[in-house]
C-alpha positions in Angstrom: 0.0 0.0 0.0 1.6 3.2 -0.5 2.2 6.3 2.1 -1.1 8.2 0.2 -3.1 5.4 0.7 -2.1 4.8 4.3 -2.5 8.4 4.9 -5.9 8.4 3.5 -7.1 5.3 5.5 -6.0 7.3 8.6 -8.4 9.9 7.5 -6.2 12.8 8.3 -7.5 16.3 9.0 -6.5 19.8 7.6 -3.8 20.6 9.9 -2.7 17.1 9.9 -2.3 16.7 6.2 -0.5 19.8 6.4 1.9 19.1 9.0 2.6 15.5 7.7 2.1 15.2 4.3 3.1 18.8 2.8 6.2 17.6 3.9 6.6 16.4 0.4 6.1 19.6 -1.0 7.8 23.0 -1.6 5.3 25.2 -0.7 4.5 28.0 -3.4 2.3 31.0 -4.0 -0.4 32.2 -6.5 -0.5 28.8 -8.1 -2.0 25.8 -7.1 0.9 23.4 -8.4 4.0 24.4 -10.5 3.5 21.4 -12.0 6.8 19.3 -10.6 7.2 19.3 -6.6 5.5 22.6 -5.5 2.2 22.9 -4.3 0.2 25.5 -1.9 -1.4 24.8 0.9 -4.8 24.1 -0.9 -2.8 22.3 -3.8 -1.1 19.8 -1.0 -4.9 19.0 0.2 -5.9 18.0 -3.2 -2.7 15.8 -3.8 -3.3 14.0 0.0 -6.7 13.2 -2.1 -4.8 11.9 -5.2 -4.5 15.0 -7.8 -1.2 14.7 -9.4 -0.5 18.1 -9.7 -0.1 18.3 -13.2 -0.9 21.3 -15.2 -3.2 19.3 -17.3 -4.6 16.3 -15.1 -8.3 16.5 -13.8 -8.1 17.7 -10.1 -12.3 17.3 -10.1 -12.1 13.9 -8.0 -9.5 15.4 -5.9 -11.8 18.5 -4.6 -15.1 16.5 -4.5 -13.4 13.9 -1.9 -11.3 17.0 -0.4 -14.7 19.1 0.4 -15.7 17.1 3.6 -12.6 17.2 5.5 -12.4 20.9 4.5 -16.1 21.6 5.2 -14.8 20.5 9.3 -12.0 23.4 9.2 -14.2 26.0 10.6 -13.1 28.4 7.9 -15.4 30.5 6.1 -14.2 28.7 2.4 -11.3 27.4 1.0 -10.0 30.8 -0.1 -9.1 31.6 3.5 -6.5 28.9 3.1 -5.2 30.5 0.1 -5.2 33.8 1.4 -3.1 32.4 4.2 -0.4 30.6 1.7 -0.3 33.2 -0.8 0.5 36.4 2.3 3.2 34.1 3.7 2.0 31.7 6.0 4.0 28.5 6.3 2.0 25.2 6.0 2.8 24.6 9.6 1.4 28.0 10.6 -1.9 27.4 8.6 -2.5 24.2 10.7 -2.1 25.3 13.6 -4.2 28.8 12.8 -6.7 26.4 11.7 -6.2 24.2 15.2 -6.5 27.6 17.3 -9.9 28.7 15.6 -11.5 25.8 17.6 -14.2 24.8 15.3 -12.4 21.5 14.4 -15.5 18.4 14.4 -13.2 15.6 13.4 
């Protein structure tokens, strides 16, 4: 099995996918992938849920199995997390903003 499909099985949250499995990524701005190894904070989200990042691939599967876990962030919308990457915010600092706003129902 590999570490995506572990990961998934494990049903991660937000901040945990984050944390754990942006690892993998450079983290970028204004751009959901570059195509290779970067990715934003909402791009890393969509590649937990198996977008490959490519400029061309279909990320539709990737954001309908995304929208649960990011419906139980307690964020407005997903833009909030872009707004977050894209002014700076590490992907470490975007977990735990999300962990501090306290309206995490995992």
């Amino acid at each position: 099995m590999s570490q995506q499909q572990q990961l998934i099985k494990q049903e991660l949250t937000v901040p945990q996918i984050l944390r754990v499995y942006g690892k993998q990524f450079t983290q970028i701005t204004e751009r959901y992938s570059d195509g290779y190894n970067g990715r934003c904070a909402l791009g890393v989200i969509w590649s937990y849920f198996g977008w490959e990042g490519k400029p061309n691939s279909d990320m539709t599967m990737s954001i309908k199995a995304a929208l649960p876990t990011l419906a139980k962030t307690g964020l407005d919308d997903d833009f909030s997390i872009i707004e977050l990457n894209d002014t700076g915010w590490s992907f470490d600092e975007i977990a735990d903003y999300i962990d501090r706003i306290g309206n995490n129902r995992y």
